[in-house]
C-alpha positions in Angstrom: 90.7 220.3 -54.0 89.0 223.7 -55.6 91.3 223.0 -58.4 90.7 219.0 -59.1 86.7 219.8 -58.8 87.2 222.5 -61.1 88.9 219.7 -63.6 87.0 216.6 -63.0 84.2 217.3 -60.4 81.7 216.7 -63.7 81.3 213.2 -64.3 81.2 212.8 -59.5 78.1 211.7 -58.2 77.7 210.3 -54.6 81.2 212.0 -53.6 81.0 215.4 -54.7 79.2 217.0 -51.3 81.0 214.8 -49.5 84.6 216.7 -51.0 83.4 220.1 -51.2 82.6 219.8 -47.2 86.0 219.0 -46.7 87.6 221.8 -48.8 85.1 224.6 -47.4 86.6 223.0 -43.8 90.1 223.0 -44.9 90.0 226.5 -46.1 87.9 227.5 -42.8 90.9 225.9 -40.9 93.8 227.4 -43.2 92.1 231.0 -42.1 92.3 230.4 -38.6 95.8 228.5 -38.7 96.5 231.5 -40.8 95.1 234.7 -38.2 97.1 232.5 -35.1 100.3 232.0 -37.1 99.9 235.9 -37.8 99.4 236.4 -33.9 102.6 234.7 -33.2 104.6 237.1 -35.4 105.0 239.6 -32.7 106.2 237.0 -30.1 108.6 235.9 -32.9 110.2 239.4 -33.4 110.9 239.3 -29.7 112.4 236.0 -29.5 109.8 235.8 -26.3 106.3 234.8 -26.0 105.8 238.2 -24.2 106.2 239.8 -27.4 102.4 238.3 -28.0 100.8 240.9 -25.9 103.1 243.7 -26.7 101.4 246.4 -28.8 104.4 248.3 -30.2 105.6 244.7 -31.5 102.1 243.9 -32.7 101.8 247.3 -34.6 105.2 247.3 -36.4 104.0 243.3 -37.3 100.9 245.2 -38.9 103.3 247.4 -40.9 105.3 244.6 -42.2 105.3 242.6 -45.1 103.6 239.6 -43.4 100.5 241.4 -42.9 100.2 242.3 -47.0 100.8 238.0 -47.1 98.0 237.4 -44.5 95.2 240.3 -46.5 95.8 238.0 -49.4 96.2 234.9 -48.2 92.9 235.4 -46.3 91.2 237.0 -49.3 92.1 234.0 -51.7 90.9 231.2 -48.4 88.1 233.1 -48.1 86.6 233.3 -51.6 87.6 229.3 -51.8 85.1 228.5 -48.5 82.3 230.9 -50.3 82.6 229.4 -53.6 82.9 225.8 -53.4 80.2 224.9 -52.4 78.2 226.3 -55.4 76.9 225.1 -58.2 77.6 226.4 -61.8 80.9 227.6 -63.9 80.5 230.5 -61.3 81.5 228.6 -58.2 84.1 227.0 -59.9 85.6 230.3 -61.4 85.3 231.6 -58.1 87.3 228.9 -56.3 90.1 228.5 -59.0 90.5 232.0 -58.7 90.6 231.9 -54.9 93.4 229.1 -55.6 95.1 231.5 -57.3 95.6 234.5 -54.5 96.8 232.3 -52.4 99.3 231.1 -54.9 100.5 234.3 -55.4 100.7 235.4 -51.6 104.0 233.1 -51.6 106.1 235.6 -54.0 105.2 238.2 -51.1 107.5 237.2 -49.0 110.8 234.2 -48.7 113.8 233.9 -49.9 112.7 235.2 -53.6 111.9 238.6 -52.1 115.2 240.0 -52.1 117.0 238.3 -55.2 117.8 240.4 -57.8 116.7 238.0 -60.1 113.2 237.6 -58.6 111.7 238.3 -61.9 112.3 234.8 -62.8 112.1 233.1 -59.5 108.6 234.8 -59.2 106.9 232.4 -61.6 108.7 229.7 -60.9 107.8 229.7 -57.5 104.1 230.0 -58.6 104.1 227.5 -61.1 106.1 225.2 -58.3 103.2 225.9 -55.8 100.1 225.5 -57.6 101.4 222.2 -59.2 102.2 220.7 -55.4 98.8 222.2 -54.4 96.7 220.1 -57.4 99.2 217.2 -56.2 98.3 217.0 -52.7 94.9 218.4 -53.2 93.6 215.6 -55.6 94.8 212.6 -53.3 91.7 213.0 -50.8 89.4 213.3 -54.1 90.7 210.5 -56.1 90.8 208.4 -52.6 86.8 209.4 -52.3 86.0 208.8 -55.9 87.5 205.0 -55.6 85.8 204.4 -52.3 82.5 205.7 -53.1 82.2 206.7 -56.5 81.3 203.5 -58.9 84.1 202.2 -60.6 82.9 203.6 -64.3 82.9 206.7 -62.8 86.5 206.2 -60.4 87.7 205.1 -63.6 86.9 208.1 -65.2 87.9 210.2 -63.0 91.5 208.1 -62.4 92.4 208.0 -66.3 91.5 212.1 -67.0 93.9 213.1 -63.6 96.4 210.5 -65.0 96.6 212.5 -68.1 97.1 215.7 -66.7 99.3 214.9 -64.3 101.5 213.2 -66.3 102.1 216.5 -67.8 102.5 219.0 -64.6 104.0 217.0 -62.0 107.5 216.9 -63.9 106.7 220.7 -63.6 107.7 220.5 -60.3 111.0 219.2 -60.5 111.9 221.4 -63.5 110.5 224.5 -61.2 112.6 223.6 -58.1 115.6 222.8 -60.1 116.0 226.1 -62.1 114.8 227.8 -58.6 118.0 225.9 -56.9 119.7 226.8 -59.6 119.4 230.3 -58.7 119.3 230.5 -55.1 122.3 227.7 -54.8 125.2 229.5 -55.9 128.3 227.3 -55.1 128.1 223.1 -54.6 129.6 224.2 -51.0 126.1 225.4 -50.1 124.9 222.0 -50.4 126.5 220.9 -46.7 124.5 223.6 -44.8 121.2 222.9 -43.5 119.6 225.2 -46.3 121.4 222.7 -48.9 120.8 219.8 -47.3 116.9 220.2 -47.1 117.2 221.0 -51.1 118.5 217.2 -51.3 116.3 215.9 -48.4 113.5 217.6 -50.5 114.6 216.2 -54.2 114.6 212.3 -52.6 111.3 212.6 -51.3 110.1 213.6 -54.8 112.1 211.4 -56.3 110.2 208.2 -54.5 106.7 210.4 -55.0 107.7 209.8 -58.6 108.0 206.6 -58.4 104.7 206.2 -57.2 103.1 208.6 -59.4 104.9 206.4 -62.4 103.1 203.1 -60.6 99.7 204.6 -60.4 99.7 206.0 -64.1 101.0 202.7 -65.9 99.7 200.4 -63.2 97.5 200.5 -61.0 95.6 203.6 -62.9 94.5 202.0 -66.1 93.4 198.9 -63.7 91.1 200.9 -62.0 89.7 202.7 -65.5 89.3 199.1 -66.5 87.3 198.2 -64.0 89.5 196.1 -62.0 88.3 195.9 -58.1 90.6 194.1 -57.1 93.1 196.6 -57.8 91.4 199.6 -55.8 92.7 198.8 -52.4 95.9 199.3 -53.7 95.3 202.3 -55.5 94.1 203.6 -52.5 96.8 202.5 -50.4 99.2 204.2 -52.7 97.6 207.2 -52.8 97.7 207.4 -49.0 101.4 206.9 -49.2 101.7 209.6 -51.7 99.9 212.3 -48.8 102.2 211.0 -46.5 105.2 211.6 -48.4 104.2 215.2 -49.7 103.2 215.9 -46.1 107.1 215.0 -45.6 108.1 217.2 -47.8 106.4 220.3 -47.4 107.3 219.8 -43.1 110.9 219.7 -45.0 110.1 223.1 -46.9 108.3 224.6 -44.1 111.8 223.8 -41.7 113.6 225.1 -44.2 112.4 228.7 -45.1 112.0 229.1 -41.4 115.2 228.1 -39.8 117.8 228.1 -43.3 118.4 230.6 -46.1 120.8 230.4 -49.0 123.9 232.1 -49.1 124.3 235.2 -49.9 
């Protein structure tokens, strides 16, 4: 959401404190999510609950690699709650760059960490995050603008995302694919849970694409004409569209927890 106000936050009106409340919230609640997930790490190394309370397991947790993730993660969350709600080039600088610690934390640690190629899958993996996070971060907005925004401004607003998007979200399939490229070695790998995520993961893009190619030649240039009658379903799609990159990142999320590729 930092990112899509940094890019089209101009021209909003009646929605705009309405949207930065809800990203100040959702970076409040990403901290939090963020310090218990970090409590947990302990019990994890134990394979116990118990291992919550236990200090020796909570101080080599401090020591590991997690906790550099957590400084910056929390750093980059933090500046995002500060900033957003300002006015000015300096808020939005602020935020954007906030956007981009958190990015970054995600080449701290995974899968990526230990390939020798991690050079290249370090970008990638960057460039693959920050395009899902302007994905999924600009469905709330766009749903807000159309609902509350008039529809010269939704319009607006619709038609300059369209453009842009248009050009990064093929990003992320070319990002995943050359980052499956690397970590999938041998089409074997494609029968074990790790491989058959990767697939689960490239369907559920493949119908977000679809959706994403009905709201640019479709339903988009409705809505920047003016067309009422079309906003419900804009809206509706873009609601399916959360759901289904909710889907997919609960697929990513089982994935680099419970699967690795092979080595």
């Amino acid at each position: 959401m930092a990112l899509f106000l940094a890019m089209f936050g101009r021209p909003l009106t009646v929605s705009l404190v309405q949207m930065r409340r809800i990203a100040k919230l959702s970076a409040i609640a990403a901290v939090l999510l963020l310090v218990g997930h970090y409590a947990l790490e302990a019990a994890r190394m134990a394979d116990d609950m118990s291992g919550a309370v236990d200090p020796s397991l909570q101080m080599m947790a401090l020591h590991s690699a997690s906790s550099v993730v957590l400084v910056v993660r929390l750093l980059g969350l933090a500046v995002i709650a500060m900033a957003i709600g300002r006015r000015g080039e300096v808020g939005l600088t602020s935020s954007v760059v906030g956007v981009g610690l958190v990015a970054a934390s995600f080449v701290l640690t995974g899968h990526t960490v230990a390939n020798p190629l991690r050079w290249v899958l370090a970008p990638l993996l960057t460039v693959h995050v920050l395009i899902v996070a302007f994905w999924l971060g600009a469905l709330v907005p766009l749903y807000l603008a159309c609902t509350r925004e008039t529809p010269a401004i939704a319009g607006q607003v619709t038609e300059a995302f369209s453009k842009i998007a248009l050009c990064l979200v093929p990003g992320i399939l070319l990002a995943g694919c050359l980052l499956g490229l690397v970590l999938v070695r041998h089409l074997a790998e494609f029968r074990t849970g790790y491989g058959m995520s990767l697939l689960a993961k490239f369907a559920g893009f493949v119908a977000l694409m679809g959706l994403a190619a009905l709201n640019k030649w479709r339903l988009g240039p409705a809505v920047a004409a003016g067309d009422r009658r079309t906003l419900k379903s804009f809206r509706r799609s873009l609601g399916l569209e959360y759901l289904l990159i909710s889907a997919v990142l609960s697929i990513t999320a089982a994935m680099t927890t419970y699967y690795s590729p092979e080595p």
